[in-house]
C-alpha positions as a Markdown table, in Angstrom:
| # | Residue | x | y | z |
|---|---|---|---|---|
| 1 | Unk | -7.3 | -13.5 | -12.6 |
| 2 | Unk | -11.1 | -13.8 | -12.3 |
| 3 | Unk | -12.8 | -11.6 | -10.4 |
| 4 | Unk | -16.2 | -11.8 | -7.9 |
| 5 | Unk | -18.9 | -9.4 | -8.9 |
| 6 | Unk | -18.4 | -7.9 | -5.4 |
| 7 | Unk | -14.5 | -7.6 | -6.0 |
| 8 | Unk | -15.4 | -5.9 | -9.7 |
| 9 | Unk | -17.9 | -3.5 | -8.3 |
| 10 | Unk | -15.1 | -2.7 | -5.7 |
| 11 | Unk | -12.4 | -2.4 | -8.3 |
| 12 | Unk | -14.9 | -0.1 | -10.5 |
| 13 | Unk | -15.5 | 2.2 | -7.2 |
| 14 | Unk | -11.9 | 2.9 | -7.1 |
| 15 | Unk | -11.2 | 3.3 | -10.4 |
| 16 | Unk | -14.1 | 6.2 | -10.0 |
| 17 | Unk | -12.5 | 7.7 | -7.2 |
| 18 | Unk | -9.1 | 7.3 | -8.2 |
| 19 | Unk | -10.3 | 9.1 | -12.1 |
| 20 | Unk | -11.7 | 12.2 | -10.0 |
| 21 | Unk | -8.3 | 12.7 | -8.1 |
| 22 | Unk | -6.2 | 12.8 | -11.0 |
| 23 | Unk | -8.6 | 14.9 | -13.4 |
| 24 | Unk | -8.7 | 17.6 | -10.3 |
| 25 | Unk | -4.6 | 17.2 | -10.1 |
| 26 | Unk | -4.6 | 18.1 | -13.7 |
| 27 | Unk | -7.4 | 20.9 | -13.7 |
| 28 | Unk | -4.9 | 22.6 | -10.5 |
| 29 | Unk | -1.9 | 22.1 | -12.7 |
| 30 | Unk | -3.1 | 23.3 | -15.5 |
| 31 | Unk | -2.3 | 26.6 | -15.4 |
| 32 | Unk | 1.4 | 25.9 | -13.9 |
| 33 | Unk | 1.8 | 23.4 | -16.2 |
| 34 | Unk | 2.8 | 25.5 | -19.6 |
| 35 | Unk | 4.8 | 27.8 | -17.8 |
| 36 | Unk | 6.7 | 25.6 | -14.9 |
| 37 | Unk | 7.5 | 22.1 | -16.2 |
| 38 | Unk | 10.1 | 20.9 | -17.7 |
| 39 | Unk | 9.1 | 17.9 | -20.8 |
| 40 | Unk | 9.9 | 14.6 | -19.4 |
| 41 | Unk | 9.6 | 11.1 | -21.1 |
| 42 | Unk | 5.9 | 10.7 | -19.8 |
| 43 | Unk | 5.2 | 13.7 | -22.1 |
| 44 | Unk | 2.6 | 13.5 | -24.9 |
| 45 | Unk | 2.7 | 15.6 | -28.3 |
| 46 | Unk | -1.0 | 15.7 | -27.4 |
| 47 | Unk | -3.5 | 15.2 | -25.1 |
| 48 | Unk | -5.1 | 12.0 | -25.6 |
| 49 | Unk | -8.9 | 11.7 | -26.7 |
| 50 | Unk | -9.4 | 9.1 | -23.8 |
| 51 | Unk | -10.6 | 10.8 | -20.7 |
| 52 | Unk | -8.6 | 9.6 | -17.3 |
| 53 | Unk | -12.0 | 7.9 | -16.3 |
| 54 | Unk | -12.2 | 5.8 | -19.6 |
| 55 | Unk | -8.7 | 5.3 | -19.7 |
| 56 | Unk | -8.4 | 4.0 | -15.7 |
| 57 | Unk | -11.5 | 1.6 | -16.6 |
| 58 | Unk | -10.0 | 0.0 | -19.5 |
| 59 | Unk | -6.8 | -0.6 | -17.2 |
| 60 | Unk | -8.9 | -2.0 | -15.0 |
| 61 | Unk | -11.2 | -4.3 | -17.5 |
| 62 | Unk | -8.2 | -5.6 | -19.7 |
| 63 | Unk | -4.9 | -5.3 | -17.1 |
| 64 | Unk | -7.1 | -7.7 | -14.7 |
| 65 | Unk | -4.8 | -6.6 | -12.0 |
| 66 | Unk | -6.4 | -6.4 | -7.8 |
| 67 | Unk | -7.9 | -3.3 | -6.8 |
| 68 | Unk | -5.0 | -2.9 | -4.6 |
| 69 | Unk | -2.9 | -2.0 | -7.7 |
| 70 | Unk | -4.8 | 1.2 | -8.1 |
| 71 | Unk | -4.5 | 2.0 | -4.5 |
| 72 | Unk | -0.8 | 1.7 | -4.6 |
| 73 | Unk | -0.6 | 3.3 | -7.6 |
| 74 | Unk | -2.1 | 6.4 | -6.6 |
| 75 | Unk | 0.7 | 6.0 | -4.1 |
| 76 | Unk | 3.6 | 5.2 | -6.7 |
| 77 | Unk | 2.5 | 8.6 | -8.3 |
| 78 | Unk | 2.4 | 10.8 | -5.3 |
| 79 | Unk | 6.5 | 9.6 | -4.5 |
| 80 | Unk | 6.8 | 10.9 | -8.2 |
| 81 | Unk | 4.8 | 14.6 | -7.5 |
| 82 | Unk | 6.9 | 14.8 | -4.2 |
| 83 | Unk | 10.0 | 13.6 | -5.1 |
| 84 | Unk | 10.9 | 15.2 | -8.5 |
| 85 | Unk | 8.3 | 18.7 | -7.8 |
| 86 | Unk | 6.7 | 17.2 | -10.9 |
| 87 | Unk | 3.2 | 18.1 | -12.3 |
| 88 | Unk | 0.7 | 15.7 | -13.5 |
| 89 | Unk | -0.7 | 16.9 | -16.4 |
| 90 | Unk | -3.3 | 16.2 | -19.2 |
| 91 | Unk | -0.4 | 15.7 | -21.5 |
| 92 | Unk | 1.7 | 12.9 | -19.3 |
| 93 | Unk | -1.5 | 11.6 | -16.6 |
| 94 | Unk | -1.7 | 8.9 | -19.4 |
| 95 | Unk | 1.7 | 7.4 | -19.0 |
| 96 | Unk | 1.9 | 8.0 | -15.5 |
| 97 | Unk | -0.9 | 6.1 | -15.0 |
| 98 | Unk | -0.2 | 2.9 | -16.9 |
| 99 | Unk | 3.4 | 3.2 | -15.4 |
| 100 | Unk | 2.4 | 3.2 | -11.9 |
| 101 | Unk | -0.4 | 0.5 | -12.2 |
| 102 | Unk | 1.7 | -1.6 | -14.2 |
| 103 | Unk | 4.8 | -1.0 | -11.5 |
| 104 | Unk | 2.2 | -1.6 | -8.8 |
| 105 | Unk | 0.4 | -5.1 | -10.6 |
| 106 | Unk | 4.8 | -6.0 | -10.8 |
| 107 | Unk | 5.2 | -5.5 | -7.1 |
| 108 | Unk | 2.0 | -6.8 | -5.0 |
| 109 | Unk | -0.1 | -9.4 | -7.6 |
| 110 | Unk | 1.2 | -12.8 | -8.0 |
| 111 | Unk | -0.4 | -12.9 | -11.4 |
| 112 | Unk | 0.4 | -10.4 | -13.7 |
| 113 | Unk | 0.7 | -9.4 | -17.7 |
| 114 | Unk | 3.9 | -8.4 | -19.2 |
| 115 | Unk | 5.2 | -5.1 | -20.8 |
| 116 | Unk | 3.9 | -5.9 | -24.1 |
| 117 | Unk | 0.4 | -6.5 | -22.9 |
| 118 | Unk | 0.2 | -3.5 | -20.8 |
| 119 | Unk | 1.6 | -1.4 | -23.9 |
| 120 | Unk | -1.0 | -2.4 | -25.5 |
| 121 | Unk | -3.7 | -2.0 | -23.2 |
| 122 | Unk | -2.1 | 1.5 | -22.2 |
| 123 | Unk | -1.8 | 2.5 | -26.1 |
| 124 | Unk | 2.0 | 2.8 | -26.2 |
| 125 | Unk | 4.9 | 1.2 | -28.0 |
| 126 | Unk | 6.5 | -1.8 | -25.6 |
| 127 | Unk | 9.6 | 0.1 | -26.3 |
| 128 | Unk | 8.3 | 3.2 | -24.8 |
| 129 | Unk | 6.4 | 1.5 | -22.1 |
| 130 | Unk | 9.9 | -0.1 | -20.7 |
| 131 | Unk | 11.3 | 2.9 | -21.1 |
| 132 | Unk | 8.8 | 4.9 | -19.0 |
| 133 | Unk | 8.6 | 1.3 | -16.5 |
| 134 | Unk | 12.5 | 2.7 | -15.7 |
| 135 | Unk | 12.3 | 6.1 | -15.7 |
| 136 | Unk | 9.6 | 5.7 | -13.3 |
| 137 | Unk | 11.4 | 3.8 | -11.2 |
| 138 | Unk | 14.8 | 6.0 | -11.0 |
| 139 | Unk | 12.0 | 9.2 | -10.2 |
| 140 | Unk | 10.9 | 7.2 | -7.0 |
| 141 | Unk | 14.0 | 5.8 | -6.1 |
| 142 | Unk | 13.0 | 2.2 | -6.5 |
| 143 | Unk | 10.5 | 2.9 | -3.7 |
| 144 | Unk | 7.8 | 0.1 | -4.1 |
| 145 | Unk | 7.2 | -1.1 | -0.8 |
| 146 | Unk | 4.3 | 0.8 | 1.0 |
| 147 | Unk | 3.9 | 0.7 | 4.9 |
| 148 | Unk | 0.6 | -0.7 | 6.2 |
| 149 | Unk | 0.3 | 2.8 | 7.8 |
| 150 | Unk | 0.6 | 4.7 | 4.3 |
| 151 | Unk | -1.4 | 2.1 | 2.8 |
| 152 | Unk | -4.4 | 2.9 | 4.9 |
| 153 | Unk | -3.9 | 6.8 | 4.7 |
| 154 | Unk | -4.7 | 6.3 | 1.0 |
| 155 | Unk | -7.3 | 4.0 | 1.3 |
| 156 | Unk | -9.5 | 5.8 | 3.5 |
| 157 | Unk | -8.4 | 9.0 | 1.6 |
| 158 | Unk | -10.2 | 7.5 | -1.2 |
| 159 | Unk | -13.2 | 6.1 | 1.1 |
| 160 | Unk | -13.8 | 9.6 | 2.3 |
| 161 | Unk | -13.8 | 10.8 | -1.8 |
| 162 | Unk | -16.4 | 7.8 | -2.8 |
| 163 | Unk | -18.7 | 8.6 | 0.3 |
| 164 | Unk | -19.1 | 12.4 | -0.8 |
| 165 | Unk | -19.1 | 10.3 | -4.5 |
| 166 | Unk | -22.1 | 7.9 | -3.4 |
| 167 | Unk | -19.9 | 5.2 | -4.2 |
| 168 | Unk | -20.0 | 3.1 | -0.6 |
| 169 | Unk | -19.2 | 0.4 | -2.1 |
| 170 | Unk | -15.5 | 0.5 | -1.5 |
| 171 | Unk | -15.6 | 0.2 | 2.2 |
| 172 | Unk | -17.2 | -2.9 | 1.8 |
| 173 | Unk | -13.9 | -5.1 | 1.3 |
| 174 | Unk | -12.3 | -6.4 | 4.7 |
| 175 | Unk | -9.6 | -4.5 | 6.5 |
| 176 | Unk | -7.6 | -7.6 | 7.5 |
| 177 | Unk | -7.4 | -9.0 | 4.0 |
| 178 | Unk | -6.2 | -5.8 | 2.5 |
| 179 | Unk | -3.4 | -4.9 | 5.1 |
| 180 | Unk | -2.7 | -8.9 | 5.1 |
| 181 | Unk | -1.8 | -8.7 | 1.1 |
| 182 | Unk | 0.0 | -5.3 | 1.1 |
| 183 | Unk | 2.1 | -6.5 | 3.9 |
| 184 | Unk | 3.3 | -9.8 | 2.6 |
């Protein structure tokens, strides 16, 4: 689970990217949110103090998991927004987040932590994280398995955010070896 300092600084550049995209789903939802959604069991009392940023790059520090994780992750919540109309919101991006990465670390990394671990890193009870690991998965149908094609969509989705970001640094990672993992 050790990482290269090239494979960090990768990982680092799309935890950046990915923290931008969810804090600008929030800030649109925000004013549907009170109104339009229902609670769910990703719902908070309270917003946490932790910022999505903060909260994405102490997944990625402690969780150890590849950078793919957050890739497909961003991809595990997007079946959940389009599947169930659901908004992501300051009060459940939290859960969402250490659901999808934990789901996505599960699926694709031979190497991963358990519940309790990721509860922890995550700041939640491992009673609530299983919980929110199967909810999760009933939203999205079991749907884990991405295509190569939908793979790539988000990737360079997220190139194209990090270039206008400065953060080049995520293209630097080989095609071959990314489509090579996700598809096997």
């Amino acid at each position: 689970m050790e990482s290269t300092p090239q494979e960090e600084a990768e990982g680092q550049a799309i935890v950046q990217v990915l923290a931008v995209v969810l804090e600008r789903l929030v800030s649109a939802n925000s004013h549907l949110a009170a109104s339009q959604q229902e609670e769910t069991k990703f719902h908070a009392l309270r917003a946490p103090a932790i910022g999505i940023l903060q909260y994405l790059e102490r997944i990625h520090k402690y969780a150890s998991c590849s950078k793919e994780c957050f890739i497909l992750a961003l991809i595990y919540i997007d079946r959940l927004i389009q599947q169930n109309n659901f908004l992501l919101t300051d009060l459940n991006v939290h859960r969402v987040v250490i659901t999808a990465v934990l789901l996505a670390a599960k699926f694709f990394d031979d190497a991963y932590y358990n519940n309790a671990y990721y509860a922890k890193v995550g700041g939640v009870l491992v009673s609530e994280m299983n919980t929110l690991e199967c909810e999760f998965l009933f939203k999205i149908d079991f749907s884990l398995r991405v295509v190569p094609e939908v793979f790539d969509k988000y990737r360079d989705e997220l190139i194209s955010h990090s270039n206008v970001m400065g953060l080049n640094r995520i293209e630097n990672y080989s095609d071959e070896e990314l489509l090579r993992r996700v598809c096997t």
